[in-house]
NUSESE-673620 format. One line per 4 residues: number of its first residue (from 1); their letters; for each residue x, y, z of C-alpha. Coordinates in Angstrom, 3 decimals, padded with zeros to 6 digits. Each point is the difference from the previous one (the first is absolute). Layout:
NUM> a> X,Y,Z  ...
REM end
This chain:
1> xxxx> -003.488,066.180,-000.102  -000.605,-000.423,-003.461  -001.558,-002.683,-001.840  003.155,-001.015,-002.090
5> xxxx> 001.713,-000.349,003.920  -002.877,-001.845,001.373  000.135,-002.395,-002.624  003.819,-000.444,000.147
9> xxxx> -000.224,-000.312,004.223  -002.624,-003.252,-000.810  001.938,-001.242,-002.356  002.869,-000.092,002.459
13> xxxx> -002.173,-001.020,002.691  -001.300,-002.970,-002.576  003.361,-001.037,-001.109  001.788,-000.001,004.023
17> xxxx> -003.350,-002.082,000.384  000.630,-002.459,-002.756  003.316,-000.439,001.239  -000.473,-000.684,003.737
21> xxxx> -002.406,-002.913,-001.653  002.882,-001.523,-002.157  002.584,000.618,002.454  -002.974,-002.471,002.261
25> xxxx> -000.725,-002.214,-002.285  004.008,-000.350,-000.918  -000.061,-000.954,003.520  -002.405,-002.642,000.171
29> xxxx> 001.233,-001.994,-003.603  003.162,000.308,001.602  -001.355,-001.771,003.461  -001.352,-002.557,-002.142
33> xxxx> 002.261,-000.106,-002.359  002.586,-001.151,003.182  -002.383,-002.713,001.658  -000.836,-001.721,-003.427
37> xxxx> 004.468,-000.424,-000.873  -000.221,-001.126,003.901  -002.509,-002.759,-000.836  001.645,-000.735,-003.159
41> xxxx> 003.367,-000.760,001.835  -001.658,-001.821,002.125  -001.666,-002.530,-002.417  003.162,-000.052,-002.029
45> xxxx> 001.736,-001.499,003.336  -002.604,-002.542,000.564  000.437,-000.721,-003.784  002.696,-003.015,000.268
49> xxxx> -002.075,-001.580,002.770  -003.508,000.379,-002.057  002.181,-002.172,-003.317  002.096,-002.085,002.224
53> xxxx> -003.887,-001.043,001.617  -001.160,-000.482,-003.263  002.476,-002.338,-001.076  000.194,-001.832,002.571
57> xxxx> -004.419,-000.721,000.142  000.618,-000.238,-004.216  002.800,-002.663,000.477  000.264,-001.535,003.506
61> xxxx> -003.518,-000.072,001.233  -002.159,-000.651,-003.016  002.534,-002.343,-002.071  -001.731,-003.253,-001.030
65> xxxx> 003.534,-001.908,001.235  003.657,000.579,001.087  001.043,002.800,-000.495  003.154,000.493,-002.394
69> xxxx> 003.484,000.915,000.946  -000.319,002.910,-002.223  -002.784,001.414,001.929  001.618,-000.674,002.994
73> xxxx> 002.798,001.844,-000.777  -002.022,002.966,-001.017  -001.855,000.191,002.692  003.047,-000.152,002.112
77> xxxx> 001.650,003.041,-001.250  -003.206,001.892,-000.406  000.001,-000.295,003.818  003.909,000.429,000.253
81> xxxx> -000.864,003.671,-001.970  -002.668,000.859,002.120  002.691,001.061,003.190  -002.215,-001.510,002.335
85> xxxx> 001.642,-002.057,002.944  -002.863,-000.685,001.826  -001.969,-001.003,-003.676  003.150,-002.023,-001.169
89> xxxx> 000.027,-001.640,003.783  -003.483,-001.008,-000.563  000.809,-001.184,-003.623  002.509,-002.003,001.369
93> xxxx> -001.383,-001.753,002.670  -003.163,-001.062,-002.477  003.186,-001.127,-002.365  001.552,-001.898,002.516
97> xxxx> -003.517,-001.709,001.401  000.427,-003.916,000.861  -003.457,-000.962,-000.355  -003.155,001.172,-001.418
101> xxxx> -001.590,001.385,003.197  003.022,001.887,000.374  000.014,001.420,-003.432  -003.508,001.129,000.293
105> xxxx> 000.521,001.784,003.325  002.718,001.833,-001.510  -001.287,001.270,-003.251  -003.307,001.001,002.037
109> xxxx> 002.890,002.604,001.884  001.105,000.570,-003.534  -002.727,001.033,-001.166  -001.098,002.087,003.194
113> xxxx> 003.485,001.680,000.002  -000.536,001.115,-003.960  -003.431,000.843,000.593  001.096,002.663,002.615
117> xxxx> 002.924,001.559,-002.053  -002.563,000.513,-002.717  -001.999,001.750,002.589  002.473,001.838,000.936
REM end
């Protein structure tokens, strides 16, 4: 074999090598490329729960008196959006509370109930 085919049979052998590596690493970005849009979905869909919780500590919890019918209303069709029966059962029952004990009780489930969709 000559020299000029020796060096032509590496090359070949180099560049079949190179490849197998990007066709490997192509693989891998690809891998991770799939399980970071899957965790990306899934903190977009805990995204209503994470602003409607927000609001709700921002305007509910820590407001120095009543709060306004504005807010109210907000906060009701942020939870309306949210397509949650079980959330909107929860927000309705705290709504609908008779007495202060009761009120408490149910935005402690409120809050549980968010706190695990957030989870996820």
């Amino acid at each position: 074999m000559t020299k000029q085919k020796l060096a032509a049979s590496l090359l070949v052998l180099a560049l079949a090598a190179s490849d197998v590596y990007l066709v490997l690493e192509l693989d891998r970005t690809q891998k991770e490329l799939r399980a970071v849009r899957t965790s990306l979905d899934s903190a977009q869909a805990k995204q209503p729960y994470v602003e409607f919780n927000q609001l709700f500590v921002d305007q509910v919890l820590r407001a120095p008196g009543e709060v306004s019918f504005d807010t109210r209303l907000q906060l009701e069709n942020q939870v309306r959006s949210l397509g949650d029966a079980q959330v909107l059962e929860q927000w309705n029952k705290f709504v609908a509370a008779s007495s202060a004990a009761d009120a408490q009780a149910d935005v402690k489930s409120l809050l549980g109930l968010l706190a695990e969709r957030m989870r996820g």
